[in-house]
ZAMARGU-4260 file (C-alpha; in steps of 0.2 Angstrom, whole numbers, plus 5000, padded with zeros to 4 digits):
<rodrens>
0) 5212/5539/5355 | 5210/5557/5346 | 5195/5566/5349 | 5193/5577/5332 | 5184/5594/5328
5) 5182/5595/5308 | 5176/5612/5299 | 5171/5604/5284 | 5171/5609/5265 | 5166/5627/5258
10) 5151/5620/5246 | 5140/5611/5257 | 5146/5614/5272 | 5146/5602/5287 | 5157/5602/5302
15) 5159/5585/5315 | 5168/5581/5329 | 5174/5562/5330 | 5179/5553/5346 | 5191/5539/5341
20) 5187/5531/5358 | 5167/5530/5356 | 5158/5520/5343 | 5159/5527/5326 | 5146/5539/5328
25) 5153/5558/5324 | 5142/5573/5330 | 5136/5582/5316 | 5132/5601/5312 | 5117/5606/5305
30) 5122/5609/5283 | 5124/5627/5283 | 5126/5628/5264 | 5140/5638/5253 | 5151/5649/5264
35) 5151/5662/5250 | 5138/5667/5262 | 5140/5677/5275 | 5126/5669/5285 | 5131/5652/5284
40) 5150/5655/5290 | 5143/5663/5305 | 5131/5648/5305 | 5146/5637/5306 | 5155/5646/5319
45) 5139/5645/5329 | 5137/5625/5326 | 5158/5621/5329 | 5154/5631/5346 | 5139/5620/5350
50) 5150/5603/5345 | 5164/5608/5356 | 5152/5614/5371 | 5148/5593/5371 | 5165/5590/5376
55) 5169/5603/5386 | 5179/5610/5374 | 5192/5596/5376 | 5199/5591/5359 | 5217/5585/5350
60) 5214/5594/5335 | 5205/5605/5321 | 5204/5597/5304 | 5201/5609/5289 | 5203/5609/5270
65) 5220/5612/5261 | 5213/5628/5253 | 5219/5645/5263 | 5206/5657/5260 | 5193/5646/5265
70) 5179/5655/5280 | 5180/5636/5288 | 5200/5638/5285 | 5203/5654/5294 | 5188/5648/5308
75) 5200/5631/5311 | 5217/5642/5312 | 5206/5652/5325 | 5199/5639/5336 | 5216/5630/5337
80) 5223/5644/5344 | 5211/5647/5356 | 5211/5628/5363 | 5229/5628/5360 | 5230/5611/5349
85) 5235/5608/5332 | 5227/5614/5317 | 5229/5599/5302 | 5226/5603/5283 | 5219/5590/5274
90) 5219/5588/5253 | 5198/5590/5247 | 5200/5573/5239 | 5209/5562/5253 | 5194/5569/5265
95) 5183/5560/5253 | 5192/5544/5249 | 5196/5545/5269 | 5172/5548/5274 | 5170/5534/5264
100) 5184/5522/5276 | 5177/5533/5291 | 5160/5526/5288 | 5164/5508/5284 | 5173/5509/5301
105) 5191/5510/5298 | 5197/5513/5314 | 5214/5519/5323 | 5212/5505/5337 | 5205/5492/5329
110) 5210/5474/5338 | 5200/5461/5327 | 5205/5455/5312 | 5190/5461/5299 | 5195/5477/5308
115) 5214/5477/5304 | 5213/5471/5289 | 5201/5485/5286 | 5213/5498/5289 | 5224/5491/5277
120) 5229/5504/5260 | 5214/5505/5248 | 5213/5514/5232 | 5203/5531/5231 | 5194/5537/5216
125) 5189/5555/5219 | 5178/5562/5207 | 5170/5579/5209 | 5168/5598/5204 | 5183/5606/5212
130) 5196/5604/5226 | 5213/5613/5229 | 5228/5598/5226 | 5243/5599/5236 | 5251/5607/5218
135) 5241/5623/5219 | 5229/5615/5204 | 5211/5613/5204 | 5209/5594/5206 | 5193/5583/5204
140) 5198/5567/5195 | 5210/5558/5206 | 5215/5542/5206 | 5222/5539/5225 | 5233/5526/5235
145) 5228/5530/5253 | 5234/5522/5269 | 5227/5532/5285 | 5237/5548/5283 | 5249/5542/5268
150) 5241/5549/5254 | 5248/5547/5234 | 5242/5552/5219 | 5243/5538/5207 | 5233/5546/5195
155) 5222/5558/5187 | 5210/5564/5172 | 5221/5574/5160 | 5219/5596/5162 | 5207/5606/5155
160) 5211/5625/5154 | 5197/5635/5163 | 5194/5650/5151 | 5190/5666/5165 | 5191/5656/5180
165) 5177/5649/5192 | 5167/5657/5181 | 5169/5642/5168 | 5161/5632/5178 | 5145/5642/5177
170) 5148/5641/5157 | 5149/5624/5149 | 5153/5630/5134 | 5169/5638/5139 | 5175/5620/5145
175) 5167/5614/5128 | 5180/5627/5120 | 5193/5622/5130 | 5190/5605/5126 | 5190/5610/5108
180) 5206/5616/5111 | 5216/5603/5120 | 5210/5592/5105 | 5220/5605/5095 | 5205/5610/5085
185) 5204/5630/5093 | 5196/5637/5078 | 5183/5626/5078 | 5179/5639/5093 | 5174/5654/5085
190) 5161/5645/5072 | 5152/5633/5083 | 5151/5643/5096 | 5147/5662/5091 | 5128/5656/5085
195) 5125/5654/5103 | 5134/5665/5115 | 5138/5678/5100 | 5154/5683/5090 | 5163/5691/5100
200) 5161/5680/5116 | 5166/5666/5109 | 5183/5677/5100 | 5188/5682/5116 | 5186/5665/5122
205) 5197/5657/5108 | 5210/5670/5111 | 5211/5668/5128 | 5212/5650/5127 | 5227/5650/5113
210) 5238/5665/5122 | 5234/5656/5140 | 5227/5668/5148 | 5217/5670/5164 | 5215/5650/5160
215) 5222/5641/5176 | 5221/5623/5173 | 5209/5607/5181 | 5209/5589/5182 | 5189/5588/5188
220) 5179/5577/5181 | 5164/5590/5186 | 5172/5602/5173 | 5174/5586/5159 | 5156/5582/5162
225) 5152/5602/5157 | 5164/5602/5141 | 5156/5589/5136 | 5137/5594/5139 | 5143/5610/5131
230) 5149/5600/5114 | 5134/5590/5114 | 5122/5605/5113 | 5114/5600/5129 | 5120/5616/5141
235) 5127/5632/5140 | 5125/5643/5155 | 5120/5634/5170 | 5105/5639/5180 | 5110/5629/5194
240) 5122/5617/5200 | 5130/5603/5192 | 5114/5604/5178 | 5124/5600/5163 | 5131/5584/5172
245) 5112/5580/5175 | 5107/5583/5157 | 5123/5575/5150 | 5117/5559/5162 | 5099/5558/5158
250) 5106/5560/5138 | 5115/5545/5143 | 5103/5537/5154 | 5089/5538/5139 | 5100/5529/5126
255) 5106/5514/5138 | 5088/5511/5143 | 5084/5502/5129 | 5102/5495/5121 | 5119/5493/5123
260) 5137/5501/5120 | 5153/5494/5115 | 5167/5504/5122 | 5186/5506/5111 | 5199/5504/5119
265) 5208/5515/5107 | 5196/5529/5113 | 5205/5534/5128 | 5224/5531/5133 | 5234/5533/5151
270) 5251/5542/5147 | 5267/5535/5160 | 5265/5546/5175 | 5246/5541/5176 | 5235/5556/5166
275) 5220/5547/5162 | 5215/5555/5144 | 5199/5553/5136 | 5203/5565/5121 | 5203/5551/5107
280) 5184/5549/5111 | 5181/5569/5109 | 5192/5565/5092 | 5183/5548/5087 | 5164/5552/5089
285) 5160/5567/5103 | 5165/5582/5094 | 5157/5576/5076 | 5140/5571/5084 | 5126/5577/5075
290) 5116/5589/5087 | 5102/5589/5076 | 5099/5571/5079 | 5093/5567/5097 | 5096/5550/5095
295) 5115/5554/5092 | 5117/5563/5107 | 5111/5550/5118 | 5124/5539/5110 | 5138/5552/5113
300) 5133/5555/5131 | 5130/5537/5136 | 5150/5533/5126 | 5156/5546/5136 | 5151/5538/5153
305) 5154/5524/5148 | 5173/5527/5143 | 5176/5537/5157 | 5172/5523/5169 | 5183/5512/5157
310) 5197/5522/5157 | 5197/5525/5175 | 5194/5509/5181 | 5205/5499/5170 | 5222/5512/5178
315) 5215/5509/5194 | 5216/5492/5192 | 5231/5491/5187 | 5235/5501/5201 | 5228/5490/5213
320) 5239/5477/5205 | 5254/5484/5208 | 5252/5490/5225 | 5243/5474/5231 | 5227/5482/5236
325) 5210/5476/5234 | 5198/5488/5240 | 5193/5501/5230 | 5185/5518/5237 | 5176/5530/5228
330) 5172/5547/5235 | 5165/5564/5228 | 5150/5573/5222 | 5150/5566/5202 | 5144/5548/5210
335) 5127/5555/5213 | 5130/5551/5196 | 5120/5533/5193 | 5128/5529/5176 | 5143/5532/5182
340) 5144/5524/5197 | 5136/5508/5190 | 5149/5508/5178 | 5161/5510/5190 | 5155/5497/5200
345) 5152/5484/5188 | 5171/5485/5181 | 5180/5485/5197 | 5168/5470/5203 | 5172/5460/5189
350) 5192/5462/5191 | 5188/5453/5207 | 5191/5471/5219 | 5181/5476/5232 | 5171/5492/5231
355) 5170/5505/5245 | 5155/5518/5244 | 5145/5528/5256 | 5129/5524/5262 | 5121/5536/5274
360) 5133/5547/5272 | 5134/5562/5256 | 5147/5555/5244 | 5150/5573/5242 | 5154/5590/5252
365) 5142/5586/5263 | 5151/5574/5271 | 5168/5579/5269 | 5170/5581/5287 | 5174/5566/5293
370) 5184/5561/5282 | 5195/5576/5287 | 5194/5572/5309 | 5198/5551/5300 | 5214/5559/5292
375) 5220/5570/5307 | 5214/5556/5320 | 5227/5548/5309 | 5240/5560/5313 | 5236/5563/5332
380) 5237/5545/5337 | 5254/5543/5325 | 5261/5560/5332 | 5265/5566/5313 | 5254/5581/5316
385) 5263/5596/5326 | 5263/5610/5313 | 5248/5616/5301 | 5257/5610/5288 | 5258/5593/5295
390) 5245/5582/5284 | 5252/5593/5268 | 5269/5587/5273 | 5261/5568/5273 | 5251/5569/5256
395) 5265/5563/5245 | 5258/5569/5227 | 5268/5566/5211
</rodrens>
């Protein structure tokens, strides 16, 4: 038994506190929202306060994110002083691969044997904006082997540079350059995109870009979704969260209403320690797309689903092969993300795997949680957490 306090995410913030003995049934926070704001990190002290107050302040541990400089972070270092238990880091995209198992009821003590054979190792695809891996790097497209704590990467989309930071992220067209110039075509930079966001933005971008500067690297698909919006013409800043993945989807939703799309095989490729690359479809079709031709950008926005799904679901298949797994997890924010997900879904129900996704539960931040108490009930009850380093000791990433 391991009763766990969790402190949640830093978008979307959540905390819970899981009883292993007790009925699946984790005690929820209120969502208090991005902890770039003062208000909600006092917010969440507040609400992990209330939680513990429920149970008399008696817990085993405090689960937290990977990431350091994190409010919830420093709030969980704090509190696992205070009660004199441990405090257990846990990677952004296990927590999600790990909600998802949490809610279908993988338990610690399960006795039947639909419930052991639920807690059994499952494949997790992770699929999101942003998430510190166990290398430093900004992860978001993960292909993961996870087994209660155990967690490997197996996989991942290929990087993309992120030209001046976070604040890439707000700028599609700065992933759409660093697209442009993973494909080794940077000085197609300067002339497509100085029309729109002016000559000497886009210079500075290219040169950045080429001398590697102030261009830390990511493997989310949140960020592939952005560059390739930004190619397409569809976004270039972002008024709001994740609204180039939204106008890149309805792009794509709009065409696959009415026909079909054969996906090439040749249009992506998986290199021999796992990066899942989808330039060759940037070099095929994406990057020559008329943008003058609605029809055409439909087309390229529904391919690229469409090849993303394939390309993903075909290594983690062949993942699941090797490992002798059947189940298949898929956590993270990009499967609000219907022509993805369907995709997804549809592939690995065809290769005869079973697919694990959240229903009541946020597939994204919000729900992060529990998926962090899962992994450090984990831990608790197999003793492998005594330090805070203890679930970063038990991610086995290569």
């Amino acid at each position: 038994m391991a009763r766990i306090l969790a402190c949640g995410a830093f978008l979307k913030n959540a905390a819970c506190l899981l009883d292993t003995e007790a009925p699946l049934k984790p005690l929820w926070s209120v969502q208090h929202g991005d902890l770039s704001d003062p208000a909600a990190c006092e917010a969440l002290e507040q609400s992990v306060r209330a939680l513990l107050e429920q149970v008399g302040g008696r817990i085993d541990a405090v689960a937290h994110d990977l990431h350091p400089d994190f409010f919830s972070t420093h709030l969980a270092l704090r509190l696992a002083h205070e009660l004199g238990v441990s405090a257990v880091a846990v990677q952004h995209h296990h927590a999600h691969i790990a909600a998802v198992l949490a809610e279908h009821g993988a338990r610690h003590d399960k006795k039947s044997d639909t419930e052991r054979d639920m807690a059994r190792p499952v494949i997790g695809i992770a699929l999101d904006g942003v998430g510190l891996g166990t290398d430093g790097v900004a992860w978001g497209g993960e292909v993961l082997l996870v087994d209660g704590a155990q967690c490997t990467r197996i996989g991942h989309l290929s990087p993309l540079a992120l030209p001046g930071g976070d604040v890439a992220a707000r700028e599609p067209w700065r992933m759409a350059a660093a697209a442009l110039q993973a494909c080794g075509m940077a000085e197609q930079i300067v002339p497509r995109f100085a029309p729109t966001v002016g000559e000497q933005a886009a210079r500075t971008i290219h040169t950045m870009l080429q001398r590697g500067l102030n261009c830390p690297q990511t493997t989310a698909a949140g960020r592939w979704f952005d560059a390739v919006a930004g190619l397409l013409g569809l976004s270039v800043r972002q008024e709001l969260e994740a609204q180039a993945a939204i106008a890149l989807e309805q792009a794509a939703a709009r065409y696959l209403q009415s026909r079909t799309l054969e996906v090439r095989a040749s249009d992506w490729a998986v290199t021999s320690d796992g990066q899942i690359d989808v330039r060759p479809l940037l070099l095929s079709t994406l990057i020559a797309t008329n943008l003058h031709n609605p029809a055409a950008v439909d087309e390229a926005a529904a391919l690229f689903h469409l090849t993303l799904a394939d390309a993903l679901c075909a290594h983690a298949i062949a993942q699941a092969h090797i490992h002798h797994v059947r189940d298949v997890a898929l956590g993270g924010g990009c499967f609000f993300n219907r022509v993805l997900t369907q995709r997804i879904v549809s592939r690995l129900g065809a290769a005869g795997l079973n697919v694990l996704q959240t229903t009541s539960l946020s597939c994204g931040d919000a729900g992060l949680a529990l998926g962090q108490a899962w992994v450090a009930a984990y831990c608790v009850a197999t003793s492998q957490s005594t330090t805070l380093n203890a679930a970063v000791a038990l991610v086995e990433c290569t």
